[in-house]
Phi, psi and omega in degrees: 000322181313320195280357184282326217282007176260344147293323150321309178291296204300324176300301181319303163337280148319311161297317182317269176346350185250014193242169187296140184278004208237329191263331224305296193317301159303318151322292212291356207273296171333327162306298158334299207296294172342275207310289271260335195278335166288328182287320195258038145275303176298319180300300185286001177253304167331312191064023159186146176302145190307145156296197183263323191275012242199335167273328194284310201293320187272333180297309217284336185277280174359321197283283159315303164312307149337286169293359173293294156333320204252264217261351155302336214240000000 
């Protein structure tokens, strides 16, 4: 998981600005956790670590669930 974790933070990064600024912290501590607990959900069905594209492949649906989320409301 460790070797994920500068794909993440950039991701992480890249979202703080979209967030209420009072929240930020918390969100993104959240955020964090979610992705980092879905790469070791996958990895472990899988039986072995995720590539770099395959980490990439779990942000962009994380993403997409989002903007699902963002125009259901």
């Amino acid at each position: 998981m460790d070797r994920h974790h500068d794909l993440v933070a950039r991701y992480v990064a890249a979202v703080r600005p979209l967030l209420p600024r009072k929240q930020q912290d918390d969100i993104c501590a959240e955020l964090t956790d979610a992705l980092r607990s879905r790469i070791e959900d996958r990895e472990e069905a899988l039986g072995r670590p995720l590539s770099d594209a395959e980490v990439e492949q779990v942000l962009k649906e994380r993403s997409e669930e989002h903007t699902s989320e963002l125009q259901s409301h």
